[in-house]
C-alpha positions as CSV (number, residue, x, y, z in Angstrom):
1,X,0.0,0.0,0.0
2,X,1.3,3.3,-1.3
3,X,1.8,6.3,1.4
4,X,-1.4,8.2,-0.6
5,X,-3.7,5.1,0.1
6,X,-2.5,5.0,4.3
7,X,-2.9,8.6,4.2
8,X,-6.3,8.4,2.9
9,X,-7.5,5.8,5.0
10,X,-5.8,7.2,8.2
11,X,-8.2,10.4,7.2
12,X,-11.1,8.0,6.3
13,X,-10.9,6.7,10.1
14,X,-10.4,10.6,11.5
15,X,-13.6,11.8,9.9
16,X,-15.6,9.1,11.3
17,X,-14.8,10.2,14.7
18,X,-13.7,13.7,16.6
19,X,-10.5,12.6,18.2
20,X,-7.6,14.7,19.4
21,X,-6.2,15.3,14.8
22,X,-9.8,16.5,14.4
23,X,-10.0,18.8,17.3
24,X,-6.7,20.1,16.5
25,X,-8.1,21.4,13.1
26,X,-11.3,22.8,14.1
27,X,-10.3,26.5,13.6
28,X,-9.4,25.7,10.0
29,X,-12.6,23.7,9.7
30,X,-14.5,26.8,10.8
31,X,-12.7,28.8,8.4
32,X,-13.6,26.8,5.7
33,X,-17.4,26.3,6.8
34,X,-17.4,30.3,6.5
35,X,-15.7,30.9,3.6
36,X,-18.2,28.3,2.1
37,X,-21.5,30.2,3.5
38,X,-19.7,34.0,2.4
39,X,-19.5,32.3,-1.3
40,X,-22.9,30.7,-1.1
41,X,-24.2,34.2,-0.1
42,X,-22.7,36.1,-2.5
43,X,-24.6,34.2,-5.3
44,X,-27.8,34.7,-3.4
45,X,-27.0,38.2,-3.0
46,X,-25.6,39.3,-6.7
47,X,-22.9,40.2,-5.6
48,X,-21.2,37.4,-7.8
49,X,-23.1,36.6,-10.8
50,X,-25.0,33.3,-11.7
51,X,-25.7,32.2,-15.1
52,X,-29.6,31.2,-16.0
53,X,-29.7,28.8,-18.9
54,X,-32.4,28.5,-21.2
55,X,-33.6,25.4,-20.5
56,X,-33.8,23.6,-16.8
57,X,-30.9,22.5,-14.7
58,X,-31.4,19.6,-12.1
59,X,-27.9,19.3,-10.0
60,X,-26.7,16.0,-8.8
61,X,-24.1,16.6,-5.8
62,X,-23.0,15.7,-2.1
63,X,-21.6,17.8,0.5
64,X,-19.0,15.2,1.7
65,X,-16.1,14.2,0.0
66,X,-15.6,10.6,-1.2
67,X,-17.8,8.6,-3.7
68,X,-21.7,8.5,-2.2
69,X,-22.7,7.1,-5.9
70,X,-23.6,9.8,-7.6
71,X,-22.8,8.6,-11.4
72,X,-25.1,5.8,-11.0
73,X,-28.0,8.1,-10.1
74,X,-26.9,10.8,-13.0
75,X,-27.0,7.6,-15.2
76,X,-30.9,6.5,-13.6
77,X,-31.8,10.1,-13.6
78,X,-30.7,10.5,-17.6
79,X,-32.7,7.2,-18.8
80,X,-35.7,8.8,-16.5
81,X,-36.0,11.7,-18.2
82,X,-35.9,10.4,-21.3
83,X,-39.1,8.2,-20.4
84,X,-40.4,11.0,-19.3
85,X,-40.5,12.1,-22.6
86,X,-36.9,14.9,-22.3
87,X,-34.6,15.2,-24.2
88,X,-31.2,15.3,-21.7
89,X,-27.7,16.1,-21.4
90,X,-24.8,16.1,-18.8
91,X,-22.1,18.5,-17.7
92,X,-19.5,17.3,-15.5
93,X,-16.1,19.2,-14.4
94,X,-14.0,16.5,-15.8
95,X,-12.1,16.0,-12.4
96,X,-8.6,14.3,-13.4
97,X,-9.2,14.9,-17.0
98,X,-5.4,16.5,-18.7
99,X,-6.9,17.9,-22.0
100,X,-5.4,21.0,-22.9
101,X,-8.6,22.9,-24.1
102,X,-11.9,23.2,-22.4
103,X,-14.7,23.0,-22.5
104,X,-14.9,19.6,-25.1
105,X,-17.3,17.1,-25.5
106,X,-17.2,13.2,-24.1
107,X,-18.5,10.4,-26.4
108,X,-18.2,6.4,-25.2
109,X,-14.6,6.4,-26.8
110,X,-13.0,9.2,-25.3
111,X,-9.9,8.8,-23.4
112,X,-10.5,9.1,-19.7
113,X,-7.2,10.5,-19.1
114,X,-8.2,13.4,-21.0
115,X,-11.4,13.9,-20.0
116,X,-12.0,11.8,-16.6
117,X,-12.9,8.9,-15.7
118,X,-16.7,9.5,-14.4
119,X,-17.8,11.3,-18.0
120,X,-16.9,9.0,-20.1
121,X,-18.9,6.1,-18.1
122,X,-21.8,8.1,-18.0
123,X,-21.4,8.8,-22.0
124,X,-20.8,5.1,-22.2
125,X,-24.4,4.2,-20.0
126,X,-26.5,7.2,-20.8
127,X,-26.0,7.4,-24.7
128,X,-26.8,11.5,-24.2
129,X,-24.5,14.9,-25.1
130,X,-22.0,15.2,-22.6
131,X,-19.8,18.4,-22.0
132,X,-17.3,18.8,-19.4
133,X,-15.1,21.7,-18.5
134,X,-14.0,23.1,-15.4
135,X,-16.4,26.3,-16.3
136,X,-19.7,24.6,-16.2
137,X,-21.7,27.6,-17.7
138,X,-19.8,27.8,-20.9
139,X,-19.6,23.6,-21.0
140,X,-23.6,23.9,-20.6
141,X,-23.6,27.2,-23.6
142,X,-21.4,24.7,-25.8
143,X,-23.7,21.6,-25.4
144,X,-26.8,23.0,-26.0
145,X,-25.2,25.2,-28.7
146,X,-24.3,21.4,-30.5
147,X,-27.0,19.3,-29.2
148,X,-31.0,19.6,-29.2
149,X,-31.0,19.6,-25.5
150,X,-33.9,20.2,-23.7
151,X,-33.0,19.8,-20.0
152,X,-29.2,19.4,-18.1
153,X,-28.2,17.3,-16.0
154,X,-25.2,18.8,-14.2
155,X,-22.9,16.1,-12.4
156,X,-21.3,17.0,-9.0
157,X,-22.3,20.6,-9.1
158,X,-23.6,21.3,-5.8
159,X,-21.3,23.8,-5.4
160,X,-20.8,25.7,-8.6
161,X,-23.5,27.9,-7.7
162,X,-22.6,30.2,-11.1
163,X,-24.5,27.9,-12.9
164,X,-28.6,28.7,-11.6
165,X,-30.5,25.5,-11.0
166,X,-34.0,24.4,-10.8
167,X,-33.9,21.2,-9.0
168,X,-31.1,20.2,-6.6
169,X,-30.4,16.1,-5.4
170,X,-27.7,15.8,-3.0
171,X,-26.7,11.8,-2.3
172,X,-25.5,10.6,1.0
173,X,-23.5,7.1,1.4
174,X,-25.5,5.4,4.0
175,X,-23.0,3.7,5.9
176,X,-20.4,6.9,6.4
177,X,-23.7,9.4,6.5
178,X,-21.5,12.7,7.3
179,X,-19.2,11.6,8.8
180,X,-18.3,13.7,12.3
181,X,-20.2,15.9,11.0
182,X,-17.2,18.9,10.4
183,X,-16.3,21.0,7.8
184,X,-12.8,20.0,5.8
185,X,-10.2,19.5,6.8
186,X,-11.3,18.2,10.4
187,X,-14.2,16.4,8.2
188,X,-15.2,15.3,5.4
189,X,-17.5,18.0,4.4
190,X,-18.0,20.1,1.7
191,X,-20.5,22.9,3.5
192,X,-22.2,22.5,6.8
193,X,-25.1,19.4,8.2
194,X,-27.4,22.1,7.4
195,X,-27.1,22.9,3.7
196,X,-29.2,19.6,3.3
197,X,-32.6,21.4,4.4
198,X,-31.4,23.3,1.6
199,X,-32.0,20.9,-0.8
200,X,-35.1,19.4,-3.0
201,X,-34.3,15.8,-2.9
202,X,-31.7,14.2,-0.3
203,X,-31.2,10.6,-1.2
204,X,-29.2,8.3,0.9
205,X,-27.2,5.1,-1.1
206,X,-28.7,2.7,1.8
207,X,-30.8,2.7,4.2
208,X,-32.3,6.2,4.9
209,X,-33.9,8.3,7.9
210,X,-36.7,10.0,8.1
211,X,-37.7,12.6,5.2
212,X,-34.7,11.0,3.4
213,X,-35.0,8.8,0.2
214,X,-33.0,6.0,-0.4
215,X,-31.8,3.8,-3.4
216,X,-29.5,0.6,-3.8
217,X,-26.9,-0.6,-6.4
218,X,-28.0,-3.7,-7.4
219,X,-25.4,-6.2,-9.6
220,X,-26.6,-7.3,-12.8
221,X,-23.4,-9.1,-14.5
222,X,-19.6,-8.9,-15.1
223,X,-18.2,-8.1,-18.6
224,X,-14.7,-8.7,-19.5
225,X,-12.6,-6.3,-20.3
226,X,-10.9,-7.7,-23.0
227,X,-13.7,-8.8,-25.2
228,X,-16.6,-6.8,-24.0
229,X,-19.2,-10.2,-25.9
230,X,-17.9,-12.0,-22.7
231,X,-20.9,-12.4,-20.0
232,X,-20.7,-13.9,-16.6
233,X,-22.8,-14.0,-13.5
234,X,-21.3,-13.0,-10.3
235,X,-22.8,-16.1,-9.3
236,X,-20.2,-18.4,-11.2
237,X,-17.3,-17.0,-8.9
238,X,-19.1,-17.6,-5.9
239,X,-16.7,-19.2,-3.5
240,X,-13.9,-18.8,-5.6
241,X,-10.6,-16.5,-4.7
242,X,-10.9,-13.1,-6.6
243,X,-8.6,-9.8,-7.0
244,X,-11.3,-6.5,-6.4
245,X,-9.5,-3.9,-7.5
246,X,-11.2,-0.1,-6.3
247,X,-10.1,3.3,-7.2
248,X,-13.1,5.2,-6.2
249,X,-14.2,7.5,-3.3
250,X,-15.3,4.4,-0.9
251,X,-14.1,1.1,-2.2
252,X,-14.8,-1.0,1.1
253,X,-18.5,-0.5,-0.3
254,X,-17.3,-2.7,-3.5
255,X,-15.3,-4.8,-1.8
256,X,-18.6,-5.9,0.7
257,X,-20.7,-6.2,-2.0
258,X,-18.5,-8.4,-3.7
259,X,-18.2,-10.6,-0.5
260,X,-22.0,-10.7,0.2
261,X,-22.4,-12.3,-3.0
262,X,-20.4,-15.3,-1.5
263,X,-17.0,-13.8,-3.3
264,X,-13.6,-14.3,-1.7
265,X,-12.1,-11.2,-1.8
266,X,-8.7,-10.1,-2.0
267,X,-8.6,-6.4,-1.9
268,X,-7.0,-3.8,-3.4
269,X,-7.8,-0.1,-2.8
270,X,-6.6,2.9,-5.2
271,X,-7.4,6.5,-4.3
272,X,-10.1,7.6,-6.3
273,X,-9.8,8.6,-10.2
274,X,-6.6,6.6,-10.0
275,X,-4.5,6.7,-13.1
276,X,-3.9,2.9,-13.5
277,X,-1.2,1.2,-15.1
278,X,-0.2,-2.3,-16.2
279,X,1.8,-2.9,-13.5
280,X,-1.5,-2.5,-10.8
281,X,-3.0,-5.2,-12.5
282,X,0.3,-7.3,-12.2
283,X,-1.0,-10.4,-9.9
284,X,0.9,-13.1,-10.6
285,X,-1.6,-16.2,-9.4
286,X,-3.7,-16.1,-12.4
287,X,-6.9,-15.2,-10.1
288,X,-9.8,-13.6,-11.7
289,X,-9.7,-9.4,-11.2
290,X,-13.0,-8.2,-10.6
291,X,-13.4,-3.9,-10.9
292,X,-15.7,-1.4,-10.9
293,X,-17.0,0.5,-14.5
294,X,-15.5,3.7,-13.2
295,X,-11.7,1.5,-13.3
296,X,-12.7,0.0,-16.2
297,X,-12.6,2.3,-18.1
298,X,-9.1,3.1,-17.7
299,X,-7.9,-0.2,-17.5
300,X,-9.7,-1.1,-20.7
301,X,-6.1,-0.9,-23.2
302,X,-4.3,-3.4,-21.4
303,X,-6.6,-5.8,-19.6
304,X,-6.3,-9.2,-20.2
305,X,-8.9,-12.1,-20.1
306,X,-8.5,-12.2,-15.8
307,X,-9.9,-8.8,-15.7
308,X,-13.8,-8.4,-15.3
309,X,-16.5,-5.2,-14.7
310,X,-19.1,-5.3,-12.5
311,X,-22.4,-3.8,-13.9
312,X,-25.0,-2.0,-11.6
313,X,-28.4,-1.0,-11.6
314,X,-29.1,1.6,-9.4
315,X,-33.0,1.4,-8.0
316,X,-34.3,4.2,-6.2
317,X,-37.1,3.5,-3.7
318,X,-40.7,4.9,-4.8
319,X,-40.4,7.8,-2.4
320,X,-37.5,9.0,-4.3
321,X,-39.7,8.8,-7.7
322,X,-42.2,9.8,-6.3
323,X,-40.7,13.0,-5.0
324,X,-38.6,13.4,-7.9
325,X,-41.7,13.3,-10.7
326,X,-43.5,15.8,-8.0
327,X,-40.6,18.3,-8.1
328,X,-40.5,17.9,-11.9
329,X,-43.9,19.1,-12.0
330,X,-43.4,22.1,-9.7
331,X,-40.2,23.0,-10.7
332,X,-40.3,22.5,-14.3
333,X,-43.6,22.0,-15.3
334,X,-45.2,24.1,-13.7
């Protein structure tokens, strides 16, 4: 294990808990909380200037750091729309992406290392226009400018409050919740507990409290890497020795999925967007690797037969839909 992954993990086990590191950092913690509510109010006030967009803008965010599974539910939330007879697209910041010019579009082939990880599986799922650029107004001016876009979906964007929004969802991971409940860096949040009231739609990825939603990643297959025609059930490695490999923001949540389905699992965290390389896929015992569709679509160029995806289905609970198609109706609709 590489000194990034201990010192994530030593941070993981801080934020869960307010011992004597997180105490130490609770005046920066408050200094960040306030800087985050002085920016939020200058939006609110005018003072700096959001962007309206002509058509309506439902934001898909958290205010804790780490995966919560957002990109299933902007995936889920893209085929709903559609049902529901829109025509949507995405925007995302690209988060690891290198390209030298933004904003630029992301199709099913694009190279994550250019673009990020995240887009291009949400372009490979959701079949829609995607944009991404670390300026999400002009990324949002450029889709609709190329695409016949009739709503936006913007990806992680709680907290670019220059672009206006009509509908916000924030996701929570049910087992971490928010953590000790503190601001970064003596927690693992974003903005304060109470930006949730805040919110149209909180959603928790497990089980969820009171005037909370919930939904659940369900498997649905493995696909190998190296000849995407190749099908399996996560039922024929049941019992059997597997490599999990995670580079996303909670991988223990892969690795117990895999073991409640009856997997033996040896694990292998990576921070998240991890820029993989042959060499982390270098397991000499000829075991099976088993990864999630945000790592495969790095890994893709040089996996071998060994190395599988596991494909989800996220399924939100009727409350969420419910609420959801409500706010629709208010929101936009209306």
């Amino acid at each position: 294990m590489s000194a990034g992954q201990r010192l994530h993990g030593w941070l993981e086990r801080q934020w869960q808990g307010r011992g004597p590191a997180t105490l130490a950092l609770l005046p920066l913690a408050g200094l960040f909380c306030t800087l985050a509510w002085l920016r939020r109010q200058a939006y609110a006030a005018g003072i700096l200037r959001r962007q309206r967009l002509p058509v309506p803008v439902i934001v898909v965010g958290n205010i804790s750091v780490g995966g919560v599974g957002k990109t299933p539910l902007v995936i889920w939330l893209v085929r709903h729309l559609r049902r529901q007879g829109w025509n949507p697209g995405v925007i995302s910041r690209g988060y690891g992406g290198r390209a030298g010019d933004w904003p630029r579009p992301v199709g099913a082939d694009s190279d994550p290392a250019a673009v990020g990880d995240e887009p291009v599986l949400i372009a490979r799922a959701a079949g829609c226009p995607l944009w991404v650029g670390p300026d999400r107004p002009e990324a949002a001016r450029r889709l609709l400018a190329e695409s016949d876009v009739d709503l936006l979906v913007s990806d992680d964007g709680l907290q670019h409050y220059a672009l206006e929004r009509d509908l916000e969802i924030v996701v929570i991971d049910g087992g971490r919740r928010l953590g000790n409940r503190l601001c970064l860096p003596a927690g693992p949040l974003r903005e304060p507990p109470g930006r949730l009231r805040r919110a149209d739609l909180v959603v928790v990825n497990g089980p969820a409290a009171p005037g909370e939603a919930a939904m659940e990643l369900i498997p649905t297959g493995l696909v190998q890497l190296a000849d995407p025609r190749a099908r399996s059930g996560l039922e024929d490695f049941r019992g059997r020795r597997v490599h999990a490999v995670a580079g996303i923001g909670h991988p223990q949540r892969f690795f117990r999925l895999l073991q409640r389905q009856g997997l033996e699992v040896i694990a292998h965290p990576f921070p998240d967007h991890h820029p993989y390389r042959p060499s982390d896929l270098a397991f000499d015992d000829g075991l099976p690797i088993l990864m999630t569709g945000k790592d495969a679509v790095k890994c893709r160029p040089f996996a071998d037969a060994r190395c599988w995806s596991l494909e989800v289905e996220l399924q939100p609970d009727a409350v969420f839909i419910e609420r959801l198609n409500q706010r629709l109706q208010e929101r936009i609709h209306g």
